[in-house]
N, C-alpha and C positions, 0 to 999 in steps of 0.2 A: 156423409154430409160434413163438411168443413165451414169454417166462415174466415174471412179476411178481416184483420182491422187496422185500418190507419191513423195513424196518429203522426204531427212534427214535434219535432222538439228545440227549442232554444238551447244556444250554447250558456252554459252556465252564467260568464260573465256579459251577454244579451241583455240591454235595459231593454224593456217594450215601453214606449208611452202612450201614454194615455193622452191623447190632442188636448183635450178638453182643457187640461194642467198647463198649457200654453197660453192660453188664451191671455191679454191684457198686456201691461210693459214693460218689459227686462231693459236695464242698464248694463251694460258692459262695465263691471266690475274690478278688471284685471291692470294693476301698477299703474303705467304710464296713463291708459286710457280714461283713470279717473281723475290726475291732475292738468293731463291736458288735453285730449281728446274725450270726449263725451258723448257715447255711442249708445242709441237706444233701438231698441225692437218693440213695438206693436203689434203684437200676433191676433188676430179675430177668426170669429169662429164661421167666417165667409169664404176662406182662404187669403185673405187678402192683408197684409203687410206694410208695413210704415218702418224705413229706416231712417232713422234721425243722426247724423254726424256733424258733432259741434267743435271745430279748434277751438280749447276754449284761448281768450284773450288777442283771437286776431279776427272774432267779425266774420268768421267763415262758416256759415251753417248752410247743411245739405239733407234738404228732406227728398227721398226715394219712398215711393210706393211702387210695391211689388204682391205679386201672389208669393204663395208658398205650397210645397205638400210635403207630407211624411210618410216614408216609407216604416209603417209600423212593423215590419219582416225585422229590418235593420237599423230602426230609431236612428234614421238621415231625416235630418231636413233640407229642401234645396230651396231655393229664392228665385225669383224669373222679375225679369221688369215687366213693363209695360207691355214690349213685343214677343213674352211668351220666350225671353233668351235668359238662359243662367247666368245669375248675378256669383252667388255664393253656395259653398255646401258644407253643412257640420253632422260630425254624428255624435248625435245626444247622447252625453255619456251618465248624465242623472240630471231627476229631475224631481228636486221639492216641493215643499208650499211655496219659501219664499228664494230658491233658488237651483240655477238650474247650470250643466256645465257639459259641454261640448268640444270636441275637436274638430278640424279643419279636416275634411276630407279632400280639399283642393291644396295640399301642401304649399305650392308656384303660383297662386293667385293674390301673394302681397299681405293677407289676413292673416290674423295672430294663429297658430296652431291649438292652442289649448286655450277654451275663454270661460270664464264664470261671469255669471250675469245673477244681480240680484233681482227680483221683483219688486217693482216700484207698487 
């Protein structure tokens, strides 16, 4: 008589998040986007998403509602609009109480590669 057991494993440096740690709304914290661009996430526990982009000092505010999922295997997040079409994608590289930081898994999509966001 034998027995099998399976088990996975994470690669060492593997964040897993916890969704739940999401939930509420991150600023975009990183150089330029704090003096003049003004970038917020509202993450809820619906799957559903609120991007906020403010120029600031020219008047130009752009609210996006979008879903969201996590792929908890590889702490990705990706974003969809409206029609169910990919907005953006980062993979969660930690995630605090009051801060959380990610890289750009869409390199060519215009979006900062590395971003810290604090929790408002």
């Amino acid at each position: 008589m034998f027995s099998i057991g399976l088990f996975t494993a994470c690669k060492k440096d593997e964040f897993v998040v916890d969704e739940s740690s999401l939930y509420g709304t991150w600023r975009v914290a990183n150089g330029d986007a704090v003096d003049n661009h003004a970038v917020r996430y509202v993450f809820k526990s619906d799957k559903s998403c609120v991007k906020n982009s403010n120029l600031v000092g020219q008047g130009r505010d752009t609210t996006m509602e979008w879903t969201y999922v996590v792929s908890h295997i590889h702490s990705i997040i990706t974003m969809f609009d409206e029609k169910n079409q990919y907005q953006e994608q980062y993979r969660i590289t930690d995630l605090g109480n009051r801060e959380m930081h990610w890289e750009n898994e869409s390199p060519d999509d215009g979006n900062e590669l590395k971003v810290r966001l604090i929790q408002e």
